[in-house]
DRENGU-769390 format. One record per residue: residue number from 1; y, z, x of N, C-alpha, C in turn; residue in three letters. Coordinates in pm, 1 decimal, decimal comma, always signed. Layout:
% DRENGU-769390
+-----+----------+----------+----------+----------+----------+----------+----------+----------+----------+------+
|  nr |      n_y |      n_z |      n_x |     ca_y |     ca_z |     ca_x |      c_y |      c_z |      c_x | rest |
+-----+----------+----------+----------+----------+----------+----------+----------+----------+----------+------+
| NUM |        Y |        Z |        X |        Y |        Z |        X |        Y |        Z |        X |  ala |
...
+-----+----------+----------+----------+----------+----------+----------+----------+----------+----------+------+
This chain:
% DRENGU-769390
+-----+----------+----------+----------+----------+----------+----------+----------+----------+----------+------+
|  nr |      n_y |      n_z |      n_x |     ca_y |     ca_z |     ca_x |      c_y |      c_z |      c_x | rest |
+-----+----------+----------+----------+----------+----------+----------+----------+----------+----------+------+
|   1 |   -118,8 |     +0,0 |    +82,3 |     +0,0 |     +0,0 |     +0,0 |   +125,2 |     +0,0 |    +86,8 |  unk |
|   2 |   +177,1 |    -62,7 |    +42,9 |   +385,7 |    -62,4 |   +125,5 |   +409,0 |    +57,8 |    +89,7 |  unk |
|   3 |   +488,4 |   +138,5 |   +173,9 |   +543,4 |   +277,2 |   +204,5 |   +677,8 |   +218,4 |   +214,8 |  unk |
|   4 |   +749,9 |   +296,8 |   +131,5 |   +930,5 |   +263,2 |   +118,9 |  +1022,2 |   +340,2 |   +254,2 |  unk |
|   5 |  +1062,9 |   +243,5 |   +280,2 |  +1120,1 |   +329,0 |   +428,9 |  +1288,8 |   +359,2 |   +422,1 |  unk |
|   6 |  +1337,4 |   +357,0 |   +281,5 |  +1438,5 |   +336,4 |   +232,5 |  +1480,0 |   +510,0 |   +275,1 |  unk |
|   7 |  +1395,2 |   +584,9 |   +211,5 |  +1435,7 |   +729,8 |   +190,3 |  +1466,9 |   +814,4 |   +314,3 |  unk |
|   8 |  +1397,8 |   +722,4 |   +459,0 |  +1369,7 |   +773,3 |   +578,4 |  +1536,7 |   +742,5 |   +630,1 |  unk |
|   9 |  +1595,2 |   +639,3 |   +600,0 |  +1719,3 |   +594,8 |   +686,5 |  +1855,5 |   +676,6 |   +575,1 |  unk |
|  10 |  +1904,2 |   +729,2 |   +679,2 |  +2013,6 |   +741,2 |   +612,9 |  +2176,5 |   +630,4 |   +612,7 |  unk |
|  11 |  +2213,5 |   +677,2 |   +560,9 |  +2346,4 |   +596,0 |   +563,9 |  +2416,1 |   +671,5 |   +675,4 |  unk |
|  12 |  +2474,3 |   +490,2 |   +733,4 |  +2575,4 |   +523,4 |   +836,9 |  +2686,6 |   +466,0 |   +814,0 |  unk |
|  13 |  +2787,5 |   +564,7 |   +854,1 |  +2924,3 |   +515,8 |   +798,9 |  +2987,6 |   +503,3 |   +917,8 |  unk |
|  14 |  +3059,6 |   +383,4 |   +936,6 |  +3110,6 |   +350,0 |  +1115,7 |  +3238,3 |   +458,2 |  +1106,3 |  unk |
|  15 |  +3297,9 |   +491,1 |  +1213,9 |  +3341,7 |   +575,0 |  +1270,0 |  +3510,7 |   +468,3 |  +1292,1 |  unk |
|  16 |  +3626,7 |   +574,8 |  +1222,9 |  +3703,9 |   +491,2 |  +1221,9 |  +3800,5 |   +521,8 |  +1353,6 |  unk |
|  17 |  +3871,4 |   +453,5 |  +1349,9 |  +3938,2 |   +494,1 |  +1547,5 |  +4081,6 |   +525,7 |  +1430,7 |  unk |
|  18 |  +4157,4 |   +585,9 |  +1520,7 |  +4282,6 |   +650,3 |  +1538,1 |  +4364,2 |   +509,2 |  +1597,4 |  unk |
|  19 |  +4480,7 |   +446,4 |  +1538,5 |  +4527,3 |   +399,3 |  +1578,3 |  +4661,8 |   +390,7 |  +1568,1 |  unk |
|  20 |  +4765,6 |   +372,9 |  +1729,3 |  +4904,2 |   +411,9 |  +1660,6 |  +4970,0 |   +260,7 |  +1639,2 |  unk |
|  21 |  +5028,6 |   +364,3 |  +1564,0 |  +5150,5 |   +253,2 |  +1444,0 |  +5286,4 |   +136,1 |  +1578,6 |  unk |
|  22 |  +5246,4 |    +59,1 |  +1576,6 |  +5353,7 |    -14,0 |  +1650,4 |  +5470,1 |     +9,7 |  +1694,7 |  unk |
|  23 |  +5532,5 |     -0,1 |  +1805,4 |  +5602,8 |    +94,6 |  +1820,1 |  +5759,5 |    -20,8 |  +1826,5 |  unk |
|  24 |  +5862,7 |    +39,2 |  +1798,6 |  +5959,2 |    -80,6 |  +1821,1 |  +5974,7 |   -157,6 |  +1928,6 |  unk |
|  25 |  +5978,5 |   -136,3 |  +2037,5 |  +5997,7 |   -217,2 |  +2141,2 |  +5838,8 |   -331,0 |  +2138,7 |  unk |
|  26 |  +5784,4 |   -286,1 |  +2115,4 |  +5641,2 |   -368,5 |  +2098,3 |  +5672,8 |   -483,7 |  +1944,7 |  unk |
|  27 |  +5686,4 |   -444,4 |  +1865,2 |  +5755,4 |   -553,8 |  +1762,3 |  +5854,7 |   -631,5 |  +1795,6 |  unk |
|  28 |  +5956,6 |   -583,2 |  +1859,3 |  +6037,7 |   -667,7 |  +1910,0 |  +5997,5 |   -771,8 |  +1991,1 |  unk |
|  29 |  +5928,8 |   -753,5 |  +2122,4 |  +5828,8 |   -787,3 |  +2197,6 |  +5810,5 |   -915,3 |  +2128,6 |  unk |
|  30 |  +5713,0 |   -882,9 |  +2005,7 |  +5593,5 |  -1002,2 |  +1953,7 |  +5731,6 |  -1068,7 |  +1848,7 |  unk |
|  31 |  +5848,1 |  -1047,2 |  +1810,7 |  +5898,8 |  -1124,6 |  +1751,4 |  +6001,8 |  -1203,1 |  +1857,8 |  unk |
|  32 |  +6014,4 |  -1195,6 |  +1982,8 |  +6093,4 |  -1296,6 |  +2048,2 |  +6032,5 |  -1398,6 |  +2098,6 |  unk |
|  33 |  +5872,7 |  -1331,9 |  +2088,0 |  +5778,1 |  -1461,7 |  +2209,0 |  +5781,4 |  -1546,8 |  +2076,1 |  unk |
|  34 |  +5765,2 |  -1500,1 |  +1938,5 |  +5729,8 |  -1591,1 |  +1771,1 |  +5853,9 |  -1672,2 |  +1833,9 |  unk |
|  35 |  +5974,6 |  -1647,7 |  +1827,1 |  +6055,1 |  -1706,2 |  +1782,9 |  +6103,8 |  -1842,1 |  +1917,2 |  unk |
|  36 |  +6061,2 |  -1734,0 |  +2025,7 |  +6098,0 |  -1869,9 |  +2137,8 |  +6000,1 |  -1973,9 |  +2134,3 |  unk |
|  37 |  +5872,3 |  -1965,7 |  +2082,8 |  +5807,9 |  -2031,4 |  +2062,0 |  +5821,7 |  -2165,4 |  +1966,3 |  unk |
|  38 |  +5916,2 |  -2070,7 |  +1839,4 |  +5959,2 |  -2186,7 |  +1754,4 |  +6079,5 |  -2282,2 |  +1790,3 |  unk |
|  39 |  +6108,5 |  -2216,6 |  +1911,4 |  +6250,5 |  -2281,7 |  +1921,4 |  +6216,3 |  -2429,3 |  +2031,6 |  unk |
|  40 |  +6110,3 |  -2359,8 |  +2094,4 |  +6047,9 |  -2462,0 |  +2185,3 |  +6012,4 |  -2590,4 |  +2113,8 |  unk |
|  41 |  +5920,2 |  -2557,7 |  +2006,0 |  +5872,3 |  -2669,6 |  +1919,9 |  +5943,6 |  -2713,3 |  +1874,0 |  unk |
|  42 |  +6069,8 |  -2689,9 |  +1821,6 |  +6229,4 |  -2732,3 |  +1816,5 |  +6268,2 |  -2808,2 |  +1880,3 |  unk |
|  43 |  +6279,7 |  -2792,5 |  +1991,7 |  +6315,7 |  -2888,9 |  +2112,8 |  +6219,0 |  -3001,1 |  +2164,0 |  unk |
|  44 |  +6128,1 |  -2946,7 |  +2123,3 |  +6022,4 |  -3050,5 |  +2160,9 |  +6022,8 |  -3193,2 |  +2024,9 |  unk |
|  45 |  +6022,7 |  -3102,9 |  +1934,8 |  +6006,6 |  -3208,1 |  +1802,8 |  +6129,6 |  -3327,1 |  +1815,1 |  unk |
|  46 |  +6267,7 |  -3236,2 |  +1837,2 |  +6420,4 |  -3305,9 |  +1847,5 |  +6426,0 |  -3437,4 |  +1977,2 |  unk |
|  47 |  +6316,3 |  -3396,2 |  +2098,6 |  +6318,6 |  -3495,6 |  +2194,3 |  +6266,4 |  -3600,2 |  +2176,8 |  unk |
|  48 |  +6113,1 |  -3580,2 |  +2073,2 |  +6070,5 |  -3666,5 |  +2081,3 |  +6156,2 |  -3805,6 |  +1960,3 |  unk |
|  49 |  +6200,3 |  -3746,9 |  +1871,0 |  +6273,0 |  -3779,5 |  +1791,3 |  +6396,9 |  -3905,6 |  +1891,7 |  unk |
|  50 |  +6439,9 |  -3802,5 |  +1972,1 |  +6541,9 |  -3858,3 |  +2054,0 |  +6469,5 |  -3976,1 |  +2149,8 |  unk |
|  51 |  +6413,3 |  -3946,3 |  +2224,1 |  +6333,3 |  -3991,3 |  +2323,9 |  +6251,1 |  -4150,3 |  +2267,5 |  unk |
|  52 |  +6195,2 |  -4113,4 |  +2174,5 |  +6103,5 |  -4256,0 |  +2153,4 |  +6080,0 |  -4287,4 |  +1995,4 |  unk |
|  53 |  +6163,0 |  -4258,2 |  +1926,3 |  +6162,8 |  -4295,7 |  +1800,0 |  +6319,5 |  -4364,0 |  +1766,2 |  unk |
|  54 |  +6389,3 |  -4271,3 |  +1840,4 |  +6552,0 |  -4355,4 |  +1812,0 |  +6569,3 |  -4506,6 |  +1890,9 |  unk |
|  55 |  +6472,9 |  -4554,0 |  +2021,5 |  +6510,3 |  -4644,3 |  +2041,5 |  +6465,3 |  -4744,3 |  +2002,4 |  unk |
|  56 |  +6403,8 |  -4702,8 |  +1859,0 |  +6344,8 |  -4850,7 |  +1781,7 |  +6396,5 |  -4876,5 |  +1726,5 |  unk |
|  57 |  +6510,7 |  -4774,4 |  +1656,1 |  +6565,4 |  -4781,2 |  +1543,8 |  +6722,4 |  -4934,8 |  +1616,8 |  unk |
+-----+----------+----------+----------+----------+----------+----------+----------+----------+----------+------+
């Protein structure tokens, strides 16, 4: 006969970590690299624009 091995295991509940809350200089941080980033693709988008699409026109 099958023997239920259900009753033998208990439940495990993962173990949650402690984690701290962001700190301002660290937000700031991750919002200048966001933004120079967009500004790059900015410049990049505007060159190509400039660069090899205006001289067809």
């Amino acid at each position: 006969m099958k023997e239920s091995f259900s009753h033998d295991l208990d439940t495990v509940k993962p173990d949650r970590k402690e984690t701290d809350a962001p700190t301002d200089s660290s937000i700031a941080a991750s919002n200048a690299i966001k933004y120079t980033a967009y500004i790059m693709l900015l410049f990049g988008f505007l060159y190509f624009l400039i660069a090899y699409l205006a001289p067809m026109l």
